[in-house]
N, C-alpha and C positions, 0 to 999 in steps of 0.2 A: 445029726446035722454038723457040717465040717464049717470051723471060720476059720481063713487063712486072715494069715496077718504078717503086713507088710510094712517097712518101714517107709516114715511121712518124710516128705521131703518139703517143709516151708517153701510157700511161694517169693517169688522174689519182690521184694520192696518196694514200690513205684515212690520215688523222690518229693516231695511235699512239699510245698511253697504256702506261703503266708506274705500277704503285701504288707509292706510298712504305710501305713498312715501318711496323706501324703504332707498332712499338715505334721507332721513331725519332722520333715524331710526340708532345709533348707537350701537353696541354690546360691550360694557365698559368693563366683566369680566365674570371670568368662575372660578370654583374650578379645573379646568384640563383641559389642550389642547396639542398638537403635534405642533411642526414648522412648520411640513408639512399640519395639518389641524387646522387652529388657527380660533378662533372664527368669526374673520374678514368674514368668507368666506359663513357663514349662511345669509349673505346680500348683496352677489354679482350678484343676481338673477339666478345664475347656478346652476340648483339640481345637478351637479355633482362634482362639489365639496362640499366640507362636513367639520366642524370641527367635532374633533373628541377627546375622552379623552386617556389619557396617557397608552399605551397599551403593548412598550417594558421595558426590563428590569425593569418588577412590573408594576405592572395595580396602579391608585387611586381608592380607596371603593369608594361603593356609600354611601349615594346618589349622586348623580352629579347636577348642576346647571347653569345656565348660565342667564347674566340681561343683558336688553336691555334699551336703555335710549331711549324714542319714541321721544324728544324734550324738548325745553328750556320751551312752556307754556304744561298745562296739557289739558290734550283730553277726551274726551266722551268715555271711549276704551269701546266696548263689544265683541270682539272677535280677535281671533289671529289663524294663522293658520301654520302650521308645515310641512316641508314636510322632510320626512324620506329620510334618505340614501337608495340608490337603489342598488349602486356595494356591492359584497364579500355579497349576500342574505339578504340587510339589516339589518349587524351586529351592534349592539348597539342600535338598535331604541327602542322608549322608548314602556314602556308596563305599569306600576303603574305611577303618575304623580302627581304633585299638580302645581296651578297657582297662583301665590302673582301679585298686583298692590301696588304701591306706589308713592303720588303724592309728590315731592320733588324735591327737585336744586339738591341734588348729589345723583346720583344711583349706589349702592354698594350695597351690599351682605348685609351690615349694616341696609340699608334702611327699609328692611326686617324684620327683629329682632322679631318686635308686631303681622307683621302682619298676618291674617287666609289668607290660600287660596279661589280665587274668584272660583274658578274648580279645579277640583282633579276626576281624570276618572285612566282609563286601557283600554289597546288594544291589540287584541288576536295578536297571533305567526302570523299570516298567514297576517295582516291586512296592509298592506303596502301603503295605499293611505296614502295623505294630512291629517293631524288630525284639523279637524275643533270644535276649541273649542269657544262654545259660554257663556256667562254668564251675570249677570245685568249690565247695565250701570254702571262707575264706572269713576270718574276722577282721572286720570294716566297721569304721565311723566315719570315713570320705571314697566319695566314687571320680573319679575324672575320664568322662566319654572327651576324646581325642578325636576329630573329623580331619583325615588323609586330602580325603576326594570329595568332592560334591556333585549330585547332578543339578540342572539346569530343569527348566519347566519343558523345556525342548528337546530334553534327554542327551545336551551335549556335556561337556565338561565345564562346571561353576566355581568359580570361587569364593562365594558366600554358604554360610551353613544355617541353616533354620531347624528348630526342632517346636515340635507343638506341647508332647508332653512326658513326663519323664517319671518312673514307679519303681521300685526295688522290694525286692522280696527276700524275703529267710527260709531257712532250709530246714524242713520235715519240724516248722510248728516250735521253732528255737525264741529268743525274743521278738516281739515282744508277748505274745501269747502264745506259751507252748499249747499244742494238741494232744488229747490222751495219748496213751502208749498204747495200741493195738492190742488185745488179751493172743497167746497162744492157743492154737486151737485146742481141743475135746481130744484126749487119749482113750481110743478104742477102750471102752471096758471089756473083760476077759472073766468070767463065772468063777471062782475058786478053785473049784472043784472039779474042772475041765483038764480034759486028758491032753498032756503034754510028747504028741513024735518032733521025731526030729532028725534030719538025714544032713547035719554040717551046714547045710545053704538055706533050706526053707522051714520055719516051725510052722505046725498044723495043732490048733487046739481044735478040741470036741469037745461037745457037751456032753454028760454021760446019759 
């Protein structure tokens, strides 16, 4: 009986997310909010409430902004996910975007200042899910989502920004709870005592 044996080629890694807690995750400032929809409320786990930017007596321009402090040490961030306002058509959800990280003790709008966005996308009129934004590894203890553009409930062009809720994640299981390390698989066992050919490119063991 002949076993050929070929070499293993590990499969490739599928990337790992872990949500941060969202009670861990605080919403520090905004360029614009309402009483009635204050920033607070992107982290109370309910998509229906919403903050929301200043909309009577005069709108704020955009762009609009809002920083979130993910904690006191810095995290592996690689993605963050958004979930749009759903009441009045999803007025103000965002449509041009960019995404800043910055690893630092105080998170402000300041913190910002140098830095390039880690993503920067757009999402059509109609696109109302979750926006799941991914990007490289990056060590972060503040996030600043930046809104370019808004749509309107009517799918024109808005200049208020609403967001309902707001989550961040770490990458392949880093803080705040790592995940095991995968074991490597099982190396073919080969009998001792098995006959060794071999022609340069392919080895053939047998059993005797």
């Amino acid at each position: 009986m002949l076993a050929l044996i070929a070499p293993m080629t590990p499969a490739h890694a599928e990337t790992r997310y872990r949500q941060i807690n969202q009670a861990a995750i605080t919403a520090v400032a905004a360029d614009s909010a309402t009483a009635t929809d204050p920033i607070s409320n992107t982290l109370d786990g309910n998509p229906d409430t919403i903050w929301h930017t200043k909309w009577q007596n005069g709108k704020d321009p955009l762009p609009h902004w809002i920083v979130f402090k993910l904690g006191d040490e810095a995290v592996n961030l690689g993605k963050v996910e958004i979930t749009p306002r759903s009441s009045s058509n999803g007025s103000g959800r965002m449509h041009d975007y960019e995404l800043y990280t910055a690893d630092t003790k105080t998170c402000n709008n300041a913190a910002f200042s140098s830095a390039k966005p880690v993503a920067a996308g757009s999402y059509g009129v109609s696109n109302t899910s979750i926006r799941k934004i991914t990007f490289a590894a990056t060590k972060a203890t503040c996030v600043k989502v930046k809104v370019n553009s808004s749509w309107g409930g009517d799918g024109s062009d808005e200049e208020v920004s609403s967001m309902a809720e707001f989550n961040a994640f770490t990458v392949d299981g880093s803080d705040p709870s790592p995940d095991p390390t995968p074991s490597e698989p099982p190396s073919p066992e080969v009998p001792k005592d098995a006959i060794s050919l071999s022609d340069c490119t392919v080895t053939v063991r047998a059993r005797r």
